[in-house]
VMD Tcl script that draws the C-alpha trace (Angstrom):
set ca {
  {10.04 11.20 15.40}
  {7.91 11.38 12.38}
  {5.94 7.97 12.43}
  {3.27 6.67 9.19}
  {-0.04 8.09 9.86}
  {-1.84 8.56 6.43}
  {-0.92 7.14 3.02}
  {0.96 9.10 0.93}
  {-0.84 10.71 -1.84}
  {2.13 11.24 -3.90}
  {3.57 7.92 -3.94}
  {1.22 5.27 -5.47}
  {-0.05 3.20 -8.20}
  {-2.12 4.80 -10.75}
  {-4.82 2.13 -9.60}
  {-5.58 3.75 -7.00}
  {-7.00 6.89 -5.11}
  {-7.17 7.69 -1.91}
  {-9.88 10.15 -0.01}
  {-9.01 13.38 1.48}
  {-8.57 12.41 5.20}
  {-5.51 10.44 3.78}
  {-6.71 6.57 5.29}
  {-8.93 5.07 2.77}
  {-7.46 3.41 -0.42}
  {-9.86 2.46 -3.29}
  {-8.61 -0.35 -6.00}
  {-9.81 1.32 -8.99}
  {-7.81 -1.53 -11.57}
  {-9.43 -4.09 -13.46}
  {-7.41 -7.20 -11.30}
  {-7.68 -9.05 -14.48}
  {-3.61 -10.27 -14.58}
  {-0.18 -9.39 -12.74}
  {-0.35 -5.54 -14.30}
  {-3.16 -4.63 -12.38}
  {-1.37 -3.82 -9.08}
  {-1.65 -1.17 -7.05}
  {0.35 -0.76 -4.44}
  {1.01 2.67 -1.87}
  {3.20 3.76 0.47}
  {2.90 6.02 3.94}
  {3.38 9.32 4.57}
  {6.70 8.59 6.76}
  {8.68 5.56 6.86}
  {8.60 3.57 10.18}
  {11.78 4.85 11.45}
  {14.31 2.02 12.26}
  {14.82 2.28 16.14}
  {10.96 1.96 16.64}
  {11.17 -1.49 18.36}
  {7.69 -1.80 18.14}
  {4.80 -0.46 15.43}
  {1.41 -1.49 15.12}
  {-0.91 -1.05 12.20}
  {-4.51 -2.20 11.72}
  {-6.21 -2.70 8.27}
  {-9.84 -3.01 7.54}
  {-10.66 -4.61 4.24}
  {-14.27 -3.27 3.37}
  {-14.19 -4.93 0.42}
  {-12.12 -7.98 -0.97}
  {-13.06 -7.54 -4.77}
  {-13.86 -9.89 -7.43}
  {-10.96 -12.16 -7.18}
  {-9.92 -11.74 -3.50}
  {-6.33 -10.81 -4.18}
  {-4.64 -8.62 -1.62}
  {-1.77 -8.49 -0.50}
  {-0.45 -6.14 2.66}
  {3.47 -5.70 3.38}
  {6.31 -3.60 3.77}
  {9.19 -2.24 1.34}
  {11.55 0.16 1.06}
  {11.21 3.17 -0.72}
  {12.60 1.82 -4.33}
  {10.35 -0.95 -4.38}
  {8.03 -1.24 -7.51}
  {4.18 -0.21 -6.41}
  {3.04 -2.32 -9.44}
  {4.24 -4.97 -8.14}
  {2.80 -7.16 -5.23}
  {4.92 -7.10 -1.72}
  {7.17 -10.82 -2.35}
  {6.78 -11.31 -6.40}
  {10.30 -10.30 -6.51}
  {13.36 -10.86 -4.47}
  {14.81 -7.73 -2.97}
}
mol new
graphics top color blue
foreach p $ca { graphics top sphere $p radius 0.5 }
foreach p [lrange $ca 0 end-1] q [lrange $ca 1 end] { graphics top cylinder $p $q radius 0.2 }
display resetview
């Protein structure tokens, strides 16, 4: 079972970059309106038949305006767009 363990560096929002052990995401937009998202996916989906998954994120830094937003989608979901703005 291949479970998330890194983000994936191939699917993301231009606004961001991510360092080479694969677990730290830098915001890299200006957060100035509703086009500066940035949003990333894993490396693996969580598979459906995992009963139970358990992530932990550190914020190191909330930025200027203290926007974040952490959820899930599915793999057509728009990255510059934030998890809940639109009904899926």
């Amino acid at each position: 079972m291949d479970l998330p363990i890194a983000w994936n560096l191939d699917d993301k929002s231009s606004y961001l970059s991510v360092d080479e052990s694969g677990l730290r995401v830098n915001y890299e937009g200006l957060g100035k309106s509703d086009e500066d998202v940035g949003g990333i996916r894993t490396n693996h989906p969580i598979p459906p038949y995992c009963k139970l998954f358990y992530f932990e994120v550190d914020i190191i830094d909330e930025g200027e305006n203290k926007i974040i937003g952490i959820g899930f989608c599915d793999k057509e979901f728009n990255l510059n767009r934030m998890p809940g703005w639109d009904d899926a």
